[in-house]
N, C-alpha and C positions, 0 to 999 in steps of 0.2 A: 541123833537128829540129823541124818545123811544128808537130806534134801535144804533144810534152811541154811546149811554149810556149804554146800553146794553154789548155792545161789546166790551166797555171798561172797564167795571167791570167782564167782561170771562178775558177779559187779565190781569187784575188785582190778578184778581182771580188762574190765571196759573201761573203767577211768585210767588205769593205766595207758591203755592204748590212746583213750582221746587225746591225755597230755602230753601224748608223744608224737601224735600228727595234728594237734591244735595250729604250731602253727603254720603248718603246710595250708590245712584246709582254711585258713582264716586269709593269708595272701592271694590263694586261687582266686575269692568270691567278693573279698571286700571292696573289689573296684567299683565308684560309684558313676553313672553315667548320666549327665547332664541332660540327655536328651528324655531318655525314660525317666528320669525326674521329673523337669520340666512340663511334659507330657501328660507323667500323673498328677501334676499339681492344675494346672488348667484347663485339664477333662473335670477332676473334681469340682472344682468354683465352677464352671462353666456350668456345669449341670445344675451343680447346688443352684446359683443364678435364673436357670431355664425353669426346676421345681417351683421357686418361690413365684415366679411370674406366670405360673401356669394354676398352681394351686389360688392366686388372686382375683386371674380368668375365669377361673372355675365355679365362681362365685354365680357369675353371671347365667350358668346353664344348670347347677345343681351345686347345692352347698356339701350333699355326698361327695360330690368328684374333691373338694378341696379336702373335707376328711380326708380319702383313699390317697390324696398326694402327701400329707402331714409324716405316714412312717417312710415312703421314698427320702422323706426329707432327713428325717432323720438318720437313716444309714448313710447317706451321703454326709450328714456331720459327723456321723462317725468318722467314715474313712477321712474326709477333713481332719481329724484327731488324730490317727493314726499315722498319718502323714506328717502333720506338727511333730509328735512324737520323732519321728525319725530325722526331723530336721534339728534335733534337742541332740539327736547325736552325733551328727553331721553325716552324716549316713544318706542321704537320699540323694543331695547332689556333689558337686565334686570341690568345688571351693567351699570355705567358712562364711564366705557374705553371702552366696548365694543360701548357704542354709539360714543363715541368720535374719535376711529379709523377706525369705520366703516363709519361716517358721512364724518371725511374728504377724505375718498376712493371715497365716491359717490357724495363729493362736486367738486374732480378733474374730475372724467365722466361729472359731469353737467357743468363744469365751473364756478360752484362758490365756494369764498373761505368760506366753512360753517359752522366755526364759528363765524366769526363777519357777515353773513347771518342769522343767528339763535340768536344773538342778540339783533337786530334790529326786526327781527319777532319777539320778544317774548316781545319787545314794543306795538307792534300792537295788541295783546292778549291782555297786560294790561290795554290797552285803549279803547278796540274793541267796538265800539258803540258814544262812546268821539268823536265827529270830528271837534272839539277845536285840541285836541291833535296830531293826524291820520287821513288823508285825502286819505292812500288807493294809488296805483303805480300810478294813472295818473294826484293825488292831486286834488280831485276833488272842484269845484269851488263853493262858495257860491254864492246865486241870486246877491246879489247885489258887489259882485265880478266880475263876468259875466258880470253884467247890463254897469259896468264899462272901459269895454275892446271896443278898436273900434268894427266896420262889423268886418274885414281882422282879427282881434285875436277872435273875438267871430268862425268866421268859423276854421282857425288855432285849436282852442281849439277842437272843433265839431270834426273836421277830426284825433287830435290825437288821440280821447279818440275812433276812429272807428275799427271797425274788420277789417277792411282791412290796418289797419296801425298798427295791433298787430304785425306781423312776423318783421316788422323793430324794434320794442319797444322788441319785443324776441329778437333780435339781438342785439341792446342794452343792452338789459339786462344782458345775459349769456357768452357775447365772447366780447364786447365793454368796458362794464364800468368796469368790474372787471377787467382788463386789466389794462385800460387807469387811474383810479384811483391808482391804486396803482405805475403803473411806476413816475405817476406823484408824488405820495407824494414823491416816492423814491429821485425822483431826489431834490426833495424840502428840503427832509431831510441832502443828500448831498451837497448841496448848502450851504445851513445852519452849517453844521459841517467843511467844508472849510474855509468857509470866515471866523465863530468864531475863528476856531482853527489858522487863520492867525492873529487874532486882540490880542488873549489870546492865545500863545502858549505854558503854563504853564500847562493850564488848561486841564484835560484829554476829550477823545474823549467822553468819555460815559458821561460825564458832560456835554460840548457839546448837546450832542443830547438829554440828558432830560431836556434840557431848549428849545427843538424845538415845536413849538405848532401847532400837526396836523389838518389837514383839512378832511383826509377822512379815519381816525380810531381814536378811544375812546383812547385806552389804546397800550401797546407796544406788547401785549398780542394779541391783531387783528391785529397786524402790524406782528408779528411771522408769524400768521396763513395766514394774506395773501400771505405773500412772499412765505410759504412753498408750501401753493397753487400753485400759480403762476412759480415757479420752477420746481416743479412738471411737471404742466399740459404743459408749453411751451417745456421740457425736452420730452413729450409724441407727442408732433407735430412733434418735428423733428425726433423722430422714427420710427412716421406714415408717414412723407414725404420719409424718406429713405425707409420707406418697402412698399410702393404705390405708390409714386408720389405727387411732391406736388400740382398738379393742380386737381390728383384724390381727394385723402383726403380733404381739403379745399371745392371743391367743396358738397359731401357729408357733410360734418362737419359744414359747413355755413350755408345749409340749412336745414339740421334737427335740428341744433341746435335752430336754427332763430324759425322754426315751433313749437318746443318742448317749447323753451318759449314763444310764440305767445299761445298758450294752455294753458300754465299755467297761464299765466297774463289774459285771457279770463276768467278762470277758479274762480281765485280771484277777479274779478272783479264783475262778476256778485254775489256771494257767500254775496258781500255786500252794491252793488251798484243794486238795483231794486225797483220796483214802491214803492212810501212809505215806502223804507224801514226808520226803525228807526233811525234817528242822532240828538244825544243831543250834546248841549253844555255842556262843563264841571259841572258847578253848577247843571244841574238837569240829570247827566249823574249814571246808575248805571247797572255795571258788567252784573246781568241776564238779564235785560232790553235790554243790546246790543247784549249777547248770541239770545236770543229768537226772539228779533223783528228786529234786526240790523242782521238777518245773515240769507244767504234764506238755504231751504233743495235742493240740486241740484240732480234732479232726474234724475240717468242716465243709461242706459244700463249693465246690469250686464258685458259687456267684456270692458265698459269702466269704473267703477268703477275697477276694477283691475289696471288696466292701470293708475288710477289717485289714486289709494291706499285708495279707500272708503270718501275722501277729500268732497264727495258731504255731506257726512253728517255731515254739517260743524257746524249745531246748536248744535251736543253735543262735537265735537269736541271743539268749543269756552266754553262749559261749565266745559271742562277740557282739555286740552290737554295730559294728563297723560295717558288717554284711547287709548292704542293702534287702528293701521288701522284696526284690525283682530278681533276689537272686538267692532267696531263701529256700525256695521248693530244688533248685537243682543242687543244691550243697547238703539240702538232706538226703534226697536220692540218690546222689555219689556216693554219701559215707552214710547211708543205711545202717552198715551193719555195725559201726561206730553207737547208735541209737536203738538197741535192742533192750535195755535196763529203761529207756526213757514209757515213762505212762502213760499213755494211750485215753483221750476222754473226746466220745461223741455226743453231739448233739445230747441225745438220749438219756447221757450218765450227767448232764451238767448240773440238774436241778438235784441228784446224789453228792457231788461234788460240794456243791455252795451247804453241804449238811455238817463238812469238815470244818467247824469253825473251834476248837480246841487243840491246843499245842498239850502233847504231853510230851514233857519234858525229859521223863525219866527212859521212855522209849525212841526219843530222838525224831517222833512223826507228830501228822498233824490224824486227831480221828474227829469221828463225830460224836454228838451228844449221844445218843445212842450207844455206840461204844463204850463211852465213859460209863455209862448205867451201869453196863455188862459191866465192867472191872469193878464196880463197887457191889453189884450183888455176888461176885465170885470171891470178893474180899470180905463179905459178907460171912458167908457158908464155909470159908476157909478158916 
């Protein structure tokens, strides 16, 4: 078999090379600039801002026109997103407070609270490739995971992981769980410092509560950050309901938001969920191996690479995250020929992509359900 031996010593051959000018190409690009930050962050709000005031106007000449502004809105929270993202990795501007003040501005527009979001993504970097360790927003299933579920949960599964069931999982995502997680721990944590403070009424409140052992933050440090979040952004509903209406705002805000994360969770999903793409188990898992083989190049429309903050060019982005969005396109076009192993996914193959929702374990890739059929009717006849 000349040829798959072949092409596995090019690939062999290409990670060698990356980890040999990794970090040449990582010092050239990772300089981050204040001003093209800055710049991106209040074009974004600004507009976002100029949207919602126009789609309110709109009201008044045709409730069409505010429909037609609701998806503008939405891609603009996207890149809102995308941008939080990058201030999660201090990536976008050139100090730590400037990303840390400006990330949680653009984690209250998105709805999420973003630093314990940037947390937990910066998990998924460490691992990126490992899916021992990270399984990706819809946790993707091993074959013999799968093989294991009735019909009724194998199609359940099928239909979550569908495009048509992203805008409910964006709605989840951005205005449901970050919500709903944290009122709940709240109330867990007061539960807890009641009933202690009735058994041990001696004992202080803050003693108390660092004997409480959370469920849905690490440290008291993401529990800060969510509450201020969440104060925040509930504090800006009801300033939107009082200067709109609340059945206007809600309605706009539900469903762009819904959309904006239905986009983004499509966006990530395919970026590492596509035919063959690479998944090792831990023991033979290793960092460039997940950059290059485990992460597709998402080739998209120059106005929508804007809109997604250059995110498609996610193989150098996993090879650093340090490399600003503003300087992703030139650091792939330098080292091109570094990125010949990396996968290729257009517009066109995405809705093929999001089909790859199975790890098989034993081949080291991700296939689709489909696939899997085929090995079991060939294992069938064998």
């Amino acid at each position: 078999m000349p040829a798959p031996a072949g092409g596995l010593v090019s690939k062999v051959s290409s990670i060698r090379r990356i980890k040999e000018q990794k970090r040449i190409l990582i010092s050239e690009h990772s300089r981050s600039d204040n001003f093209k930050g800055l710049c991106q962050v209040l074009t974004t709000i600004g507009a976002l801002a100029l949207l919602w005031w126009l789609a309110v106007l709109g009201l008044r000449i045709s409730g069409w026109l505010t429909v037609a502004i609701v998806p503008l809105i939405s891609l603009f929270t996207l890149r809102v997103f995308a941008l939080m993202h990058e201030c999660g990795h201090g990536s976008l501007l050139r100090t730590p407070g400037l990303n840390r003040g400006f990330g949680f501005v653009l984690g209250v527009v998105a709805g999420m609270p973003q630093y314990v979001w940037s947390q937990n993504h910066s998990y998924h970097h460490a691992h990126n490739g490992n899916w021992d360790a990270y399984r990706g927003p819809y946790t993707t299933l091993s074959v013999d995971e799968y093989a294991a579920l009735s019909r009724l949960q194998q199609r359940l599964y099928r239909v979550k992981c569908s495009i048509a069931c992203a805008p409910i999982a964006g709605f989840i995502y951005l205005i449901f769980n970050p919500r709903y997680t944290w009122m709940k721990g709240s109330l867990g944590l007061l539960r807890h410092v009641t009933t202690a403070k009735l058994a041990q009424p001696r004992q202080s409140v803050r003693a108390h509560a660092a004997s409480y052992v959370p469920r849905y933050w690490k440290s008291w440090k993401e529990y800060r950050h969510m509450s201020f979040n969440n104060i925040v952004l509930l504090s800006v509903w009801v300033a939107m309901c009082w200067l709109m209406g609340t059945a206007l705002f809600f309605s706009i805000y539900l469903i762009s938001l819904s959309l904006a994360g239905a986009a983004g969770i499509v966006l990530f999903t395919v970026q590492h969920n596509f035919r063959h793409s690479h998944a090792s188990d831990a023991p033979r898992w290793d960092y460039d191996v997940g950059a290059i083989q485990g992460t597709s190049f998402l080739v998209l429309p120059p106005w929508l690479n804007w809109f997604t903050a250059n995110i498609g060019y996610h193989h150098v982005h996993h090879l650093s995250s340090r490399i600003p969005n503003y300087r992703l396109i030139r650091c792939h076009d330098q080292y091109r020929d570094l990125f010949t192993d990396v996968t290729r996914v257009d517009l066109l193959q995405v809705s093929s992509a999001l089909k790859c929702i199975l790890w098989d374990t034993r081949a080291q890739q991700i296939i689709s359900v489909a696939e899997y059929r085929q090995q079991l009717l060939q294992a069938g006849c064998a």
